[in-house]
PDB file with one MODEL, atoms N, CA, C and O in Angstrom:
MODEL        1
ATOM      1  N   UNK A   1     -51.287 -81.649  63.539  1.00  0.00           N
ATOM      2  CA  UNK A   1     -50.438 -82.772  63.198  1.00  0.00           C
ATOM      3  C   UNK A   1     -49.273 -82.264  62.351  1.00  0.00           C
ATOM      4  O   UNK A   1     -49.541 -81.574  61.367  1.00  0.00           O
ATOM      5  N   UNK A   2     -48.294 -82.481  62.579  1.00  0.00           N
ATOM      6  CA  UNK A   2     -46.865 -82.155  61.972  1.00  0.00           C
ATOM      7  C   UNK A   2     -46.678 -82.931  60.791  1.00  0.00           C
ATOM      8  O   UNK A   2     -47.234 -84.005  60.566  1.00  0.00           O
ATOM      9  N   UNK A   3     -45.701 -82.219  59.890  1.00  0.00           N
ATOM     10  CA  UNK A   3     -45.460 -83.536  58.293  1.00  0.00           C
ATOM     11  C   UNK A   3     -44.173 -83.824  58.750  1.00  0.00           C
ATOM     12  O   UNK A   3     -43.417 -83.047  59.332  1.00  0.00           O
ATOM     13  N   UNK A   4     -43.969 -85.001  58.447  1.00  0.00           N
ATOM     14  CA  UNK A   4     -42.393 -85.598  58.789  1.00  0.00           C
ATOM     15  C   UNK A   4     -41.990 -85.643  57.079  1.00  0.00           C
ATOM     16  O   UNK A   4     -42.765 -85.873  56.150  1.00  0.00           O
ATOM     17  N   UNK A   5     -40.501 -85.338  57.014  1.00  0.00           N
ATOM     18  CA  UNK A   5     -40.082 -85.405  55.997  1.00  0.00           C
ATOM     19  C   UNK A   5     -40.249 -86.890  55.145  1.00  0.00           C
ATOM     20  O   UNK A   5     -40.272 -87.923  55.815  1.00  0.00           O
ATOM     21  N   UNK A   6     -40.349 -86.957  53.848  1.00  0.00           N
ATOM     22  CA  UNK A   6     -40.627 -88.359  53.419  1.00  0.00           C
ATOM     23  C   UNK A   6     -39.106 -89.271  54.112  1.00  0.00           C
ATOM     24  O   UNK A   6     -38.094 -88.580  54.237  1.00  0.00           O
ATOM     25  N   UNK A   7     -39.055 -90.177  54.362  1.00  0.00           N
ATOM     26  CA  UNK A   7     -38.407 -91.329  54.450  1.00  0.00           C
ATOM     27  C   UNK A   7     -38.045 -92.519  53.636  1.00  0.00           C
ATOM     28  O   UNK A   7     -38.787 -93.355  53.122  1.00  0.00           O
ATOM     29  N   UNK A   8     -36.613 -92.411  53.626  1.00  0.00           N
ATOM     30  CA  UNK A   8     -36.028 -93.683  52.663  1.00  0.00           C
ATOM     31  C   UNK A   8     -36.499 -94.785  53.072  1.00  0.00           C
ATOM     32  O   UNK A   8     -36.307 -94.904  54.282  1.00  0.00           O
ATOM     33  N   UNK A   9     -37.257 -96.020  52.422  1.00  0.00           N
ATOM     34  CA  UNK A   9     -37.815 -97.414  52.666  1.00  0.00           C
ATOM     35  C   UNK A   9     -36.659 -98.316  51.592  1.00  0.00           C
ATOM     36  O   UNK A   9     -36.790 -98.511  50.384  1.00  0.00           O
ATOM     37  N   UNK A  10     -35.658 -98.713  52.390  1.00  0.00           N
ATOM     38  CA  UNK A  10     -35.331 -99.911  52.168  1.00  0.00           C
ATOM     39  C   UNK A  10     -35.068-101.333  52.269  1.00  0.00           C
ATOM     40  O   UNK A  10     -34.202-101.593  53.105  1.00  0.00           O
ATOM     41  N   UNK A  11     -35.697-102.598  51.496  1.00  0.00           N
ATOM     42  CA  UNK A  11     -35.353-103.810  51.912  1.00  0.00           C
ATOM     43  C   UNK A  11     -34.775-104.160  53.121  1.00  0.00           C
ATOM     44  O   UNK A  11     -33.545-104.165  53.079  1.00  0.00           O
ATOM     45  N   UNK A  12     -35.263-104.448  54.166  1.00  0.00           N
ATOM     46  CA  UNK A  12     -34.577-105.576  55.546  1.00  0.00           C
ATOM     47  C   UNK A  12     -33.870-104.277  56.574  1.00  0.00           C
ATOM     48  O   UNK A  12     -32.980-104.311  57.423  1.00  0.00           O
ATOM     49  N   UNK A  13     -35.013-102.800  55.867  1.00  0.00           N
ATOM     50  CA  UNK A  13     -34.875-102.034  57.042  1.00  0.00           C
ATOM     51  C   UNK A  13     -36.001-102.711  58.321  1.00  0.00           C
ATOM     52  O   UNK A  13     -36.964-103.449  58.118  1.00  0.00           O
ATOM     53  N   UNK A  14     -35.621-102.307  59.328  1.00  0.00           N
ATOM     54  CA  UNK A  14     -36.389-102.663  60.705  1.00  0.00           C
ATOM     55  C   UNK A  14     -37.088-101.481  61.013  1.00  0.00           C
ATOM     56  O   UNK A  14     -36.533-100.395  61.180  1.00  0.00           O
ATOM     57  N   UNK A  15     -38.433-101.701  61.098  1.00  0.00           N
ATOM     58  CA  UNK A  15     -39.871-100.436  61.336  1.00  0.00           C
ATOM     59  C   UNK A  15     -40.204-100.890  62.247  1.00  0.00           C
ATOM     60  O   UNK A  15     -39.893-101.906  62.870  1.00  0.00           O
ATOM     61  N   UNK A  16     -40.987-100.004  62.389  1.00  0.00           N
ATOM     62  CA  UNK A  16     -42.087-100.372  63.491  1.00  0.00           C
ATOM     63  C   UNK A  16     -43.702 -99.878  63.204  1.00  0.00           C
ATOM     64  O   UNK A  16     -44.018 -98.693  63.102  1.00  0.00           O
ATOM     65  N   UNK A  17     -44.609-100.957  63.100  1.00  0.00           N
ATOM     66  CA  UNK A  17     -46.053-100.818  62.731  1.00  0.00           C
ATOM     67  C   UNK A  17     -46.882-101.002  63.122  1.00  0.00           C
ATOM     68  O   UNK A  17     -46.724-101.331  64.298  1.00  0.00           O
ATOM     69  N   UNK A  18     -47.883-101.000  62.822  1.00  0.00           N
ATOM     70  CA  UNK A  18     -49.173-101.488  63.529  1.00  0.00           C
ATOM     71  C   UNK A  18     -49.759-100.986  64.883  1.00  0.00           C
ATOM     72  O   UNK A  18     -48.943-100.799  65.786  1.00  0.00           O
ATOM     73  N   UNK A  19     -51.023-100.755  65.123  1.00  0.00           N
ATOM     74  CA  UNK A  19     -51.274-100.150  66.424  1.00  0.00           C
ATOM     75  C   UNK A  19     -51.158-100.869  67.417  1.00  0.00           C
ATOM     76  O   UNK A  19     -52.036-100.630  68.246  1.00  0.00           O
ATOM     77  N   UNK A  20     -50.328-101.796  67.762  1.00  0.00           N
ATOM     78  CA  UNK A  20     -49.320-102.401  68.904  1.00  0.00           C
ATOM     79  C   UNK A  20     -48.177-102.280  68.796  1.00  0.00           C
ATOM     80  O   UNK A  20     -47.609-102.911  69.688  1.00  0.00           O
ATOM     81  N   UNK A  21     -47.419-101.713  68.059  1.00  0.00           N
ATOM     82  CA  UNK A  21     -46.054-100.958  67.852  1.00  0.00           C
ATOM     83  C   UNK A  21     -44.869-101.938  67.614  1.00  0.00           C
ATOM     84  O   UNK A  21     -43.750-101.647  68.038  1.00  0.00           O
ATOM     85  N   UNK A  22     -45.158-103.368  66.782  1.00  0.00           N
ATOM     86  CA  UNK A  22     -44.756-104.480  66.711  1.00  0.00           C
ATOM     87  C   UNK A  22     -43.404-103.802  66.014  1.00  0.00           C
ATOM     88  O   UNK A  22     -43.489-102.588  65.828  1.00  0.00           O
ATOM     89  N   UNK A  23     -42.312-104.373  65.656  1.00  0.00           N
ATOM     90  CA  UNK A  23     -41.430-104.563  65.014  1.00  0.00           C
ATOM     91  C   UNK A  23     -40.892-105.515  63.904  1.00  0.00           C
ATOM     92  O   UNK A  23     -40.583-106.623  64.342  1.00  0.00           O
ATOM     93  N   UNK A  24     -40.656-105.283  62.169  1.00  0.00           N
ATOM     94  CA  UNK A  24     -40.559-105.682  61.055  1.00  0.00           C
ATOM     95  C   UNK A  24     -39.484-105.398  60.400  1.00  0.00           C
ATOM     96  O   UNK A  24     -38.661-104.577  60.803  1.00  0.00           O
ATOM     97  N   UNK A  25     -39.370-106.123  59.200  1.00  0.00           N
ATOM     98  CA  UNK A  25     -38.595-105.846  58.403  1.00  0.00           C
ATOM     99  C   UNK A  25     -39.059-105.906  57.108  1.00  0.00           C
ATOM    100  O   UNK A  25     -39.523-106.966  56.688  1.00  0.00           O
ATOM    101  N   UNK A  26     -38.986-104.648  56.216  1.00  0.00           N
ATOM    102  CA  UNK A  26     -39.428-104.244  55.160  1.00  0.00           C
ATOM    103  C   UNK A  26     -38.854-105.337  54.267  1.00  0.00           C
ATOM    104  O   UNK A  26     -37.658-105.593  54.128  1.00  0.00           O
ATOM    105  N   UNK A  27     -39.720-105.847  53.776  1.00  0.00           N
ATOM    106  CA  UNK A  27     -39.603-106.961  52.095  1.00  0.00           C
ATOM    107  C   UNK A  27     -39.415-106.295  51.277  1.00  0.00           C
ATOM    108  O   UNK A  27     -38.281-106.300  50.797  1.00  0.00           O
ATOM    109  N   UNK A  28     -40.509-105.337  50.686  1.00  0.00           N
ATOM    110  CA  UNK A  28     -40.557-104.915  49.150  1.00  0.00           C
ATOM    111  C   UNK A  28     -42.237-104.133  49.300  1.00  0.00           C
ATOM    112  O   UNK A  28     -43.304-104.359  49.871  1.00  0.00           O
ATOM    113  N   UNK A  29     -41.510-102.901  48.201  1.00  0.00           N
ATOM    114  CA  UNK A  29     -42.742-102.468  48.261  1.00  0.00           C
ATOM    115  C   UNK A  29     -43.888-103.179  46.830  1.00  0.00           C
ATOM    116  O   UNK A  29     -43.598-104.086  46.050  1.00  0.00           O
ATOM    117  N   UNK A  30     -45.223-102.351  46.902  1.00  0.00           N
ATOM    118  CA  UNK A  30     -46.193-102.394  46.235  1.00  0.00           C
ATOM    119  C   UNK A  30     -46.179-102.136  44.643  1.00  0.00           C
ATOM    120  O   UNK A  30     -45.252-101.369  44.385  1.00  0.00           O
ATOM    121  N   UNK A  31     -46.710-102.419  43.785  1.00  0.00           N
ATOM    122  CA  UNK A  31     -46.475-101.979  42.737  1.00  0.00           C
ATOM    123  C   UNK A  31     -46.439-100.446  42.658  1.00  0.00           C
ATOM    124  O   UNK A  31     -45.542 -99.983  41.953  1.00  0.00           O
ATOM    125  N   UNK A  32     -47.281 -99.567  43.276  1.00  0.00           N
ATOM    126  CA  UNK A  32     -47.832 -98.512  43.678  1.00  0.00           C
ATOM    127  C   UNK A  32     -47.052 -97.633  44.209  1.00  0.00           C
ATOM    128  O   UNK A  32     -46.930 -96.427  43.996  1.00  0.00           O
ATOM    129  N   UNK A  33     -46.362 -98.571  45.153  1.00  0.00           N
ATOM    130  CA  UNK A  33     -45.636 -97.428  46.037  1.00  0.00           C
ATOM    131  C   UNK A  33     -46.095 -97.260  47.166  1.00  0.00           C
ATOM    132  O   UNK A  33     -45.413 -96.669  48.004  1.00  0.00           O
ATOM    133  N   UNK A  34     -47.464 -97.775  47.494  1.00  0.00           N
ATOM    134  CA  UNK A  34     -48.174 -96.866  48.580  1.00  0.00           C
ATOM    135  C   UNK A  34     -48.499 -97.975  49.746  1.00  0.00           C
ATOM    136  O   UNK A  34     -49.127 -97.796  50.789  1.00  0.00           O
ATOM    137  N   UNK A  35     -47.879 -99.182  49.252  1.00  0.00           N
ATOM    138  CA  UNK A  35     -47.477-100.220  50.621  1.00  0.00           C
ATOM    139  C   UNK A  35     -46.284-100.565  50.759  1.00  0.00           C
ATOM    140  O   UNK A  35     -45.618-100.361  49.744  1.00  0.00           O
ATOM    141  N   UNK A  36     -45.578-101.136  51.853  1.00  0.00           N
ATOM    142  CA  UNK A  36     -44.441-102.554  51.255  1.00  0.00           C
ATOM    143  C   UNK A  36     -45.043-103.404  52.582  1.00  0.00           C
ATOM    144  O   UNK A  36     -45.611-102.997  53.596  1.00  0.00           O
ATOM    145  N   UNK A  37     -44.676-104.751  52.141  1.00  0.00           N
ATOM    146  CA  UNK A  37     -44.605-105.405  52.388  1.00  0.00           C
ATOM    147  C   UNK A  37     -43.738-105.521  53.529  1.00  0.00           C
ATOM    148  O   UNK A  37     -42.598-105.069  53.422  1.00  0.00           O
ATOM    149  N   UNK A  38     -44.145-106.120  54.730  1.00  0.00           N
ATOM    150  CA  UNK A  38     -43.368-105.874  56.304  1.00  0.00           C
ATOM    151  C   UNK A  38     -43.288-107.499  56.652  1.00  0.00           C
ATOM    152  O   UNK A  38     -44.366-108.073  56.500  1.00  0.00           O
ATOM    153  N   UNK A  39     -42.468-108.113  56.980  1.00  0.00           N
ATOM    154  CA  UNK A  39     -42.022-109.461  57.737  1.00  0.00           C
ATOM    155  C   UNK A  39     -42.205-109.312  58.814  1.00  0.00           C
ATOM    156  O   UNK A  39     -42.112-108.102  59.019  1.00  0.00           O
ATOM    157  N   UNK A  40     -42.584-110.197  60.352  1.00  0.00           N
ATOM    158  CA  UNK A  40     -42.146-110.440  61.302  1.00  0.00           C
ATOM    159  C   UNK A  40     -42.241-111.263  61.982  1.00  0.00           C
ATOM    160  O   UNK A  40     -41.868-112.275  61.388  1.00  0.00           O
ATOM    161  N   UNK A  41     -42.700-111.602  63.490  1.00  0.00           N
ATOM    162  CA  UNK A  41     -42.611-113.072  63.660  1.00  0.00           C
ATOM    163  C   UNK A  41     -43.762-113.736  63.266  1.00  0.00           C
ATOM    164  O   UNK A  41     -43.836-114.918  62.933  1.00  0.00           O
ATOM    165  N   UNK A  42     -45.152-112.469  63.348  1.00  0.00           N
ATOM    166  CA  UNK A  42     -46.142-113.660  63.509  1.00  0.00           C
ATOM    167  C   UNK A  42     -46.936-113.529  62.102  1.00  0.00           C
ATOM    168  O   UNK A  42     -48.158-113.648  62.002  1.00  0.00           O
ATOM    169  N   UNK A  43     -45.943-113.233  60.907  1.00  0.00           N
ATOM    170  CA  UNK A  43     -45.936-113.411  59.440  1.00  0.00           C
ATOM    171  C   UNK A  43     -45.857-112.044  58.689  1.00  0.00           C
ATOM    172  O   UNK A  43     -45.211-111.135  59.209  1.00  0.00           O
ATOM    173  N   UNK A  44     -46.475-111.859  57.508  1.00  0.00           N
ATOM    174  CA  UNK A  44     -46.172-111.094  56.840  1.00  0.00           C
ATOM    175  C   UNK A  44     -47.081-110.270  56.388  1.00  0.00           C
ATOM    176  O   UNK A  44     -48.113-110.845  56.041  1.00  0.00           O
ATOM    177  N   UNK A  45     -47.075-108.786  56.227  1.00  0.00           N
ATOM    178  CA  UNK A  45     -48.045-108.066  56.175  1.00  0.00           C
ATOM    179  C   UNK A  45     -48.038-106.743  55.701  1.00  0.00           C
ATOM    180  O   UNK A  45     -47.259-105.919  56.180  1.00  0.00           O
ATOM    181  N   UNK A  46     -49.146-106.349  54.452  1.00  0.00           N
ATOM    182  CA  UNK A  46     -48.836-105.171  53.607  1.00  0.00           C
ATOM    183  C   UNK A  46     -49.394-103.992  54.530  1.00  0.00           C
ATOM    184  O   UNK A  46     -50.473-104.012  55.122  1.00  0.00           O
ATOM    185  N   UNK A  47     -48.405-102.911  54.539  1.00  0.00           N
ATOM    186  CA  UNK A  47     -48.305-101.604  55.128  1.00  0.00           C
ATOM    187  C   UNK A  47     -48.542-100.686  54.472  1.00  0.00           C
ATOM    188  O   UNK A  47     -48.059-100.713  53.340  1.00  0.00           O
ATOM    189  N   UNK A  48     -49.366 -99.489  54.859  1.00  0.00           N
ATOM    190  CA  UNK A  48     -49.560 -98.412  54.159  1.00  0.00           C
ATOM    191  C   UNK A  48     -47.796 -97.565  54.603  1.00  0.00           C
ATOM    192  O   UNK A  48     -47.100 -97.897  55.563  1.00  0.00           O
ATOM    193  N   UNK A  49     -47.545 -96.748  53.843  1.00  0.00           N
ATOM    194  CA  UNK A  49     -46.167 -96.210  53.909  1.00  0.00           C
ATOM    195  C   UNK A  49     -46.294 -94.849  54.772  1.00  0.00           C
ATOM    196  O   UNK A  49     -45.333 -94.081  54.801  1.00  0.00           O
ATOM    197  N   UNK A  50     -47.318 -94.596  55.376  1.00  0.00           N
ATOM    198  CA  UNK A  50     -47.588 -93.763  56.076  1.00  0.00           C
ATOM    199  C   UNK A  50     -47.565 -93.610  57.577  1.00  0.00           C
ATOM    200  O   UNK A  50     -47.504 -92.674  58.375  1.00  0.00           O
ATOM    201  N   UNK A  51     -47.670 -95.475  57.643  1.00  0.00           N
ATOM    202  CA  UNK A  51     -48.137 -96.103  58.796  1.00  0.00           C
ATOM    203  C   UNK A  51     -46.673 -96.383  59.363  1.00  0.00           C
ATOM    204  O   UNK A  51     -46.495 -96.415  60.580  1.00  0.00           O
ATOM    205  N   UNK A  52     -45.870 -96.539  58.672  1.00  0.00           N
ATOM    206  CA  UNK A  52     -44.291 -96.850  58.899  1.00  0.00           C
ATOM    207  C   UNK A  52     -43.094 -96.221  59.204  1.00  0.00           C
ATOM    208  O   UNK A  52     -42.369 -95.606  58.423  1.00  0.00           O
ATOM    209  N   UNK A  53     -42.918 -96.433  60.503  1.00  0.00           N
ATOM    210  CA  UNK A  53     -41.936 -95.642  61.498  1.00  0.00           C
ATOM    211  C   UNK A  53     -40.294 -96.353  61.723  1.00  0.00           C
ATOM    212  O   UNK A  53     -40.056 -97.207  62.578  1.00  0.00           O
ATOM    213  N   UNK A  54     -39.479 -95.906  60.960  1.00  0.00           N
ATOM    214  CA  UNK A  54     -38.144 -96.377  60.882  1.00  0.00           C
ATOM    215  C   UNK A  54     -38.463 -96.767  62.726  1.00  0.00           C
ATOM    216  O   UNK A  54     -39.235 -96.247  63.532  1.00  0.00           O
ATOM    217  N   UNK A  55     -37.365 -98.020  62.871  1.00  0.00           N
ATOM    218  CA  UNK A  55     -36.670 -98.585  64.446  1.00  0.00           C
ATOM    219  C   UNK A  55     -35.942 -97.639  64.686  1.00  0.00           C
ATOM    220  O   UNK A  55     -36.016 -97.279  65.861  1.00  0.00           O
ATOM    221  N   UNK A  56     -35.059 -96.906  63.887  1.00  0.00           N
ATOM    222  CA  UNK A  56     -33.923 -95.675  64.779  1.00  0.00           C
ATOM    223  C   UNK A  56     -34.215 -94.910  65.114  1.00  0.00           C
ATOM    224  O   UNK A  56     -33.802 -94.454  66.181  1.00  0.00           O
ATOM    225  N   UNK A  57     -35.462 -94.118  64.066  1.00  0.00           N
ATOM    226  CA  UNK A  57     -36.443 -92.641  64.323  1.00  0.00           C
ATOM    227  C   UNK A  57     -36.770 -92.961  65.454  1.00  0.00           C
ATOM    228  O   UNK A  57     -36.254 -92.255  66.320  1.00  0.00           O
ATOM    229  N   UNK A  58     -37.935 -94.358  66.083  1.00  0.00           N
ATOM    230  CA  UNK A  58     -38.839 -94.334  67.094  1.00  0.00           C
ATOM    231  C   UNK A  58     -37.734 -94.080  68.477  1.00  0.00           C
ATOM    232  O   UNK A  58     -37.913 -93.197  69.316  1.00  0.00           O
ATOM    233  N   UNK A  59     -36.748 -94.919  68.485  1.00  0.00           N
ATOM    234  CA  UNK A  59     -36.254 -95.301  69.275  1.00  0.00           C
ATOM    235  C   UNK A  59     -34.967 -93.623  70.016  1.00  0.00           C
ATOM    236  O   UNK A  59     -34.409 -93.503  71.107  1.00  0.00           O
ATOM    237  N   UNK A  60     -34.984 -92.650  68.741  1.00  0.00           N
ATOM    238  CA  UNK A  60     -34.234 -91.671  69.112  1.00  0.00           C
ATOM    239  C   UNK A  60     -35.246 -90.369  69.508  1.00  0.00           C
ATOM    240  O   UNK A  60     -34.993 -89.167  69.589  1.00  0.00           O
ATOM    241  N   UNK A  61     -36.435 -91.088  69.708  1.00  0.00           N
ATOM    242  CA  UNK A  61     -37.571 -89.617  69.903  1.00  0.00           C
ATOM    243  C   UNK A  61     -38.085 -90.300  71.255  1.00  0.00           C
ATOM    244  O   UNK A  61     -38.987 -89.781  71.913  1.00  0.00           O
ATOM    245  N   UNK A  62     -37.706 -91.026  71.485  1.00  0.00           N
ATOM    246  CA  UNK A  62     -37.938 -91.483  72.797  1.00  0.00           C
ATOM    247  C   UNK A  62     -36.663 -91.846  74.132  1.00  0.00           C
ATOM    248  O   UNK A  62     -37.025 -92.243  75.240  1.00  0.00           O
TER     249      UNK A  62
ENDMDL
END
């Protein structure tokens, strides 16, 4: 498994999560650091920051 460089997480960036590859927009992170908070249609939902794949990254590796 490869390390991807860390990644900037900012507010009302568009990711992509979850093991159906849904599409969000970052709220805010965790006190921690080690979630944020993801919007989308079918509500809202805390993310591990690991789990979270910028929309431009996915979309330019494919």
């Amino acid at each position: 498994m490869s390390r991807r460089p860390p990644i900037e997480l900012r507010s009302g960036t568009k990711v992509i999560f979850g093991p159906d590859r849904r599409v969000g927009e970052l709220v805010r992170p965790s006190p921690n650091g080690e979630e944020w908070l993801v919007k989308d249609r079918f509500g809202k939902f805390w993310v591990a920051t690991n789990r979270i794949v910028l929309a431009d990254e996915e979309t330019a590796t494919h």
